[in-house]
C-alpha positions in Angstrom: -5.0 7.1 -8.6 -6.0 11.0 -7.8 -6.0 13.4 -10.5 -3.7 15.3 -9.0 -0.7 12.7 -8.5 -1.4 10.9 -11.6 -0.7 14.6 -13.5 2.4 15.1 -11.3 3.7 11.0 -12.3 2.8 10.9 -15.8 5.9 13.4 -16.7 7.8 10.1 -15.6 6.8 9.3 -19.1 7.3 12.5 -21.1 8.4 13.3 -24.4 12.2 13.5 -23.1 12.0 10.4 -21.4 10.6 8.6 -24.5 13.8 10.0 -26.7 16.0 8.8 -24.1 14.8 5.5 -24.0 14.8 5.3 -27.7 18.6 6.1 -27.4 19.4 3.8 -24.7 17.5 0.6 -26.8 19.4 2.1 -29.9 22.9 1.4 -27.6 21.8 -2.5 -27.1 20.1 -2.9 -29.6 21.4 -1.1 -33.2 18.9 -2.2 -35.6 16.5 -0.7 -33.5 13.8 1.5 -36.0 14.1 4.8 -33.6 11.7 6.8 -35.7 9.0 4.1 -35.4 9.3 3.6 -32.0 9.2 7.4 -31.5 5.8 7.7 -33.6 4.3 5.3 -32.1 5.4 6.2 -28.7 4.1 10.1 -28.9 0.9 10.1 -31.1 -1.4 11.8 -28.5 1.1 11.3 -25.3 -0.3 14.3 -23.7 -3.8 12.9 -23.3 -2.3 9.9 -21.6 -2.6 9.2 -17.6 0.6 7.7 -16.2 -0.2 4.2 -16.3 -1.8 4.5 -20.1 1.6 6.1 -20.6 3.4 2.8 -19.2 1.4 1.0 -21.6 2.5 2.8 -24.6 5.7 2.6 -24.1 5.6 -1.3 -23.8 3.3 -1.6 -26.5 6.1 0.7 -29.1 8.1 -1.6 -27.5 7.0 -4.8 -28.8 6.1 -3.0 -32.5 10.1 -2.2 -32.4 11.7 -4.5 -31.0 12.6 -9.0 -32.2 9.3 -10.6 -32.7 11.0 -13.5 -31.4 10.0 -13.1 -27.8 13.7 -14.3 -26.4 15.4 -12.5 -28.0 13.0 -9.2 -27.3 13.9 -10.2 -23.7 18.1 -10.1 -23.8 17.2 -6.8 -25.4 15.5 -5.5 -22.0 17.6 -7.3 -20.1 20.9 -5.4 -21.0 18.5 -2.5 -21.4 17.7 -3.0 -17.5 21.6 -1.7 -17.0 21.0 1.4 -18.6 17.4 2.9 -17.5 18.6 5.3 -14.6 14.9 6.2 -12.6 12.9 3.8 -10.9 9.7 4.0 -11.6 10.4 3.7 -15.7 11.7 0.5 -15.4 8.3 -0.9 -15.0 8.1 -1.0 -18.7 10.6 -4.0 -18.4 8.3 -6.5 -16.4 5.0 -4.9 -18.2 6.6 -6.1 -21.2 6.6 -9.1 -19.9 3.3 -9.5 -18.2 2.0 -8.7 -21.9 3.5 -10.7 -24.0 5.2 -13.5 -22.0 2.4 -15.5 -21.0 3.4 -17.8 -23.8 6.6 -19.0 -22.2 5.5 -19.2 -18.6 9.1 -20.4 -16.9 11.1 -18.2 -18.8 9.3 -14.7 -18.0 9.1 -15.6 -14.7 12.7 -15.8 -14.1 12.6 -12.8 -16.3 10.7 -10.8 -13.5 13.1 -11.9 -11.2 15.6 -10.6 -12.9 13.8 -7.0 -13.4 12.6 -6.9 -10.1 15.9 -5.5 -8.6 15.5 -2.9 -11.1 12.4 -1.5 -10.0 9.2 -4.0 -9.2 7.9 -6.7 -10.9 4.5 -6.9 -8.9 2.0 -5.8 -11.7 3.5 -7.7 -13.9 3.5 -11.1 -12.3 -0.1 -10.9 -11.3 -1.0 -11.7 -14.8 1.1 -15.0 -14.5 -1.1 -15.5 -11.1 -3.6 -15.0 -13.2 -3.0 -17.2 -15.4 -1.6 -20.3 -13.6 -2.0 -19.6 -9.9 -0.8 -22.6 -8.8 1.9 -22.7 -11.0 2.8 -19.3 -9.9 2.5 -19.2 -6.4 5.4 -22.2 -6.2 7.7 -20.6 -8.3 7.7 -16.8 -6.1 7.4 -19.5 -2.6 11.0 -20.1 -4.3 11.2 -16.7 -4.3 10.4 -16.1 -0.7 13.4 -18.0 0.3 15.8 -15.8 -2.0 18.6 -13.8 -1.3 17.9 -10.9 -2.5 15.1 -8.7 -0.6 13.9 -7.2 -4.0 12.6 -10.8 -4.7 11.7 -11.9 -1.5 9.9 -8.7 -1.5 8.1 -9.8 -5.1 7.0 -12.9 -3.5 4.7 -11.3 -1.3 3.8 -8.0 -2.7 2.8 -9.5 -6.1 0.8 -11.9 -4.3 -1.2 -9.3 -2.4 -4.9 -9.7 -3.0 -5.7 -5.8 -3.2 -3.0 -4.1 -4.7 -3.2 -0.6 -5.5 -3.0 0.2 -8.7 -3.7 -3.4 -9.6 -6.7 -6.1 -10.6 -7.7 -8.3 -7.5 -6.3 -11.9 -7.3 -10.1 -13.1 -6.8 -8.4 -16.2 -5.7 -6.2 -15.7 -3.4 -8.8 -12.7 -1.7 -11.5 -16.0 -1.1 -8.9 -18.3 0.0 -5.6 -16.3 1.5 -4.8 -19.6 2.7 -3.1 -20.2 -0.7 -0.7 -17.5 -0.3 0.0 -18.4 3.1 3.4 -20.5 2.5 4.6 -17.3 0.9 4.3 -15.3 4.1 5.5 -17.9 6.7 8.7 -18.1 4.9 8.8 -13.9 5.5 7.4 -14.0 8.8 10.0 -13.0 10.7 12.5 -11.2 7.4 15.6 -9.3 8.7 14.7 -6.6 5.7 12.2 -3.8 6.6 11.7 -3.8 2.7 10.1 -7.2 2.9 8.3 -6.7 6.4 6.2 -3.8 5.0 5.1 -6.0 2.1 3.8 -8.9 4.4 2.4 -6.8 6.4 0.3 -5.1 3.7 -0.4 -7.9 3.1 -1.8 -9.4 5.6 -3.7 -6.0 6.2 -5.6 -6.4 3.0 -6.7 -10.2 4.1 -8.3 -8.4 7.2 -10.8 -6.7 4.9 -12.2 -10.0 3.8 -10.7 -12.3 6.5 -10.1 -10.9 9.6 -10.6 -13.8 11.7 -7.9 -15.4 9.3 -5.3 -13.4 10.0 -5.7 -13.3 14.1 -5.3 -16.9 14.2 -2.4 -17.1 11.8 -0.4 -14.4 13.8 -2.0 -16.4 17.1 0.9 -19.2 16.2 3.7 -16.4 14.4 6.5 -15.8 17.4 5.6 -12.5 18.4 8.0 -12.6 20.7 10.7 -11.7 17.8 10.8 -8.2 17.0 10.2 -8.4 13.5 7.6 -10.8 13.6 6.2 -8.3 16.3 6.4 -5.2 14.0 4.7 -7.2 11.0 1.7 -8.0 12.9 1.4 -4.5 14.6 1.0 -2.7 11.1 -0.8 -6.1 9.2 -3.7 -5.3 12.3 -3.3 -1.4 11.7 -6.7 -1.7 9.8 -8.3 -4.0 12.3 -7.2 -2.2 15.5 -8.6 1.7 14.1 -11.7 -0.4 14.1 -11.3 -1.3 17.8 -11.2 -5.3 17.3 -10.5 -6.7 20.7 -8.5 -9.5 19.8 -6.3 -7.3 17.3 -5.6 -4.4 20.5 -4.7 -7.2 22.4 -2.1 -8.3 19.7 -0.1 -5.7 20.4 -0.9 -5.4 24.6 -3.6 -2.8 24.3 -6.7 -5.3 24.3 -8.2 -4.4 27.9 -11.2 -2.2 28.9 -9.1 1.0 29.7 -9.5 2.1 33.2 -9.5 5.8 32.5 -11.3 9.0 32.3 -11.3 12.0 30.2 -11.9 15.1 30.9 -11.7 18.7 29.9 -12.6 17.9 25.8 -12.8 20.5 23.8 -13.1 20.8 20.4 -11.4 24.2 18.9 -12.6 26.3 17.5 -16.3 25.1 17.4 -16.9 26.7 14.2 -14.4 26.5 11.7 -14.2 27.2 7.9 -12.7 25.4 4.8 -8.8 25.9 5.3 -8.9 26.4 9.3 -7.6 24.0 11.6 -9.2 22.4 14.4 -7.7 21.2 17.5 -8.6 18.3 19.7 -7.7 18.8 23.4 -8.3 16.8 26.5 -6.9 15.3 29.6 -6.5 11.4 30.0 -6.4 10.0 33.7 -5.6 6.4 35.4 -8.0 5.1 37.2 -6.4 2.3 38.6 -2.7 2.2 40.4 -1.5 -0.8 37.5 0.7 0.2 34.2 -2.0 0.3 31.2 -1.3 -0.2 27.7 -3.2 1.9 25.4 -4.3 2.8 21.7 -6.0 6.9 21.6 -7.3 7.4 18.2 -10.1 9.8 17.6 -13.0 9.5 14.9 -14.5 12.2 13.0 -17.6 11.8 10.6 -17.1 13.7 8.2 -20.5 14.9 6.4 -21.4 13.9 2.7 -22.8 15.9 0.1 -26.4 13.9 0.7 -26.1 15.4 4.6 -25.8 11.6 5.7 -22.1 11.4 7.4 -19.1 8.8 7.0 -17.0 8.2 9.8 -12.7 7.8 9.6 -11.1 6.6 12.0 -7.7 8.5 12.8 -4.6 7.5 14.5 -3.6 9.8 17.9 -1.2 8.4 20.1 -0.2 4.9 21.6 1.6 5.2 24.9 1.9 2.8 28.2 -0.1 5.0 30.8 1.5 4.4 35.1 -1.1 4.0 38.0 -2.4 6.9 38.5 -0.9 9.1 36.1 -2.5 12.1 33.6 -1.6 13.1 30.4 -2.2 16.0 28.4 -3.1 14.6 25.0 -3.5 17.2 21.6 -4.1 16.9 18.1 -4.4 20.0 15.1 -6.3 18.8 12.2 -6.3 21.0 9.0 -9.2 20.6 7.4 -8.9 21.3 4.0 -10.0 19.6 0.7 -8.2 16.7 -0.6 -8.9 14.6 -4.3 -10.3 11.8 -2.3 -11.7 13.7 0.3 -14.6 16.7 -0.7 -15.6 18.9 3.0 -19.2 19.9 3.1 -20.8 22.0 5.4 -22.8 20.8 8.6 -22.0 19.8 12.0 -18.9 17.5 12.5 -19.0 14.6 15.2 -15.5 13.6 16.8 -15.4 10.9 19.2 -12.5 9.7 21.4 -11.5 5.7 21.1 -9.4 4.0 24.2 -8.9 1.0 22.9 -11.4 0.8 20.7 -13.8 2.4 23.5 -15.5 5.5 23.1 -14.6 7.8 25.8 -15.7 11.5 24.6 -17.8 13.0 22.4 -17.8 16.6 20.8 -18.6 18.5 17.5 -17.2 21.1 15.5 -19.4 23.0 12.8 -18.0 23.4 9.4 -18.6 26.3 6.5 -17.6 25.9 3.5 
């Protein structure tokens, strides 16, 4: 996670935060030790990132709370009714995740439970972890749930590259074993769920492209939700210009236009400008095309070698013989994961995963 958001995040978990807990568990749970908890909780808090935050609390958690691991859970279940922000409440499945392995069948319904609350999708990865088969048919349950919250579980916590997450090594060789899993969501009335299969599906086309193409070759597209899914689960696939992925969502021909008038504005430009991308985008033909305009820019690297990103621009159905006007303002400014350096800046128009137009912009920094 970037420096910067993990700083803003980690106040989730503050001091306040830690008190209030302390006097929600004491509510559920009276013979709760409040000072120990507390102790444990704050020794050297502000050196802590968000997630090593997270940790600590589950950790003061478990030196506080029944050693008998049951009954530690009805204590964060009725604590689950009572934790008011979201992102908190990951405490509850992490708890889980790190000391339920044990009792397999139990913490898993456990994270179904605590899901609604929040997200159990760290958590459950270390059950996937530790029994992947055994796992992957309990949340295929899942994936025919009622609620969306655990429908959503089901495929998010099986994702192979999670952020914030370990890999599922597994399931990232084989995505075939997840697969059941996202039939069942395939076509899912909640937008909630669609995202999730959709991401991921997206991160299978880093390893498996090929995979996903043919899976989504036999998904009824012709359903609007299936149809959104496999637009964004090819969102990686078609920046990249894969044929078959443009033609997914009707774009997949050689476009029959020209461009003309690019310009690149202005052509030198320092840290903190912006830079605009102009040009005009023509039929060449008297059919209805469907097209994907994205433009590239390769950005250069501190060794003076350069790294392209592809960047999304417009998608629009262009009539026989019809021009466009087509712009796009970039600032270009410093990010955590992205450092500018000075030197001269290719961009490169893509129609359809065809490069069109070249141009440059030079950068001081």
């Amino acid at each position: 996670m970037p420096d910067t958001e993990n700083t803003a995040l980690k106040e989730i978990f503050n001091e306040r935060r830690f008190r209030d807990m302390a006097l929600d568990i004491k509510t559920v749970y009276p013979p709760f030790d409040t000072r120990r908890f507390l102790k444990i909780s704050l020794a050297g808090l502000d050196d802590l990132t968000l997630m090593q935050r997270l940790r600590r609390m589950t950790q003061a958690l478990h030196a506080t709370l029944p050693a008998d691991y049951r009954q530690a859970l009805e204590v964060l279940r009725a604590l689950a009714l009572r934790i008011e922000n979201g992102f908190a409440t990951l405490v509850l499945p992490d708890y889980v995740g790190q000391y339920g392995l044990g009792d397999f069948d139990v913490s898993m319904d456990a994270l179904k439970f605590f899901t609604a609350f929040g997200s159990s999708e760290f958590a459950v990865r270390e059950f996937l972890r530790k029994d992947l088969k055994r796992a992957l048919a309990i949340m295929k349950v899942w994936s025919r749930d009622d609620s969306d919250a655990v429908r959503r579980l089901a495929s998010e916590g099986s994702r192979p590259r999670l952020p914030w997450s370990f890999r599922l090594d597994a399931i990232q060789a084989d995505p075939s074993l997840a697969a059941p899993i996202l039939e069942n969501l395939r076509s899912d009335a909640s937008l909630y769920v669609r995202k999730s299969v959709a991401n991921h599906l997206n991160d299978v086309t880093k390893s498996h492209p090929e995979w996903v193409l043919d899976r989504l070759a036999t998904w009824p597209v012709d359903n609007a939700h299936t149809a959104w899914i496999a637009k964004r689960a090819l969102r990686s696939l078609i920046k990249a210009g894969n044929g078959r992925a443009l033609a997914v969502i009707g774009a997949g021909g050689v476009p029959d236009v020209k461009i003309s008038k690019f310009a690149v504005t202005p052509r030198r430009v320092a840290l903190g400008e912006r830079v605009t991308l102009s040009f005009d985008l023509a039929s060449k033909c008297l059919e209805s095309q469907r097209l994907v305009i994205d433009y590239r820019m390769h950005y250069v690297k501190k060794s003076g070698v350069t790294a392209a990103k592809v960047f999304k621009l417009k998608e629009l159905t262009l009539g026989g013989g019809q021009k466009v006007l087509i712009e796009r303002t970039q600032n270009i400014r410093d990010f955590t994961t992205r450092v500018h350096y000075a030197g001269r800046h290719d961009v490169e128009i893509l129609v359809n995963g065809v490069c069109l137009a070249k141009g440059y912009f030079d950068l001081s920094c």
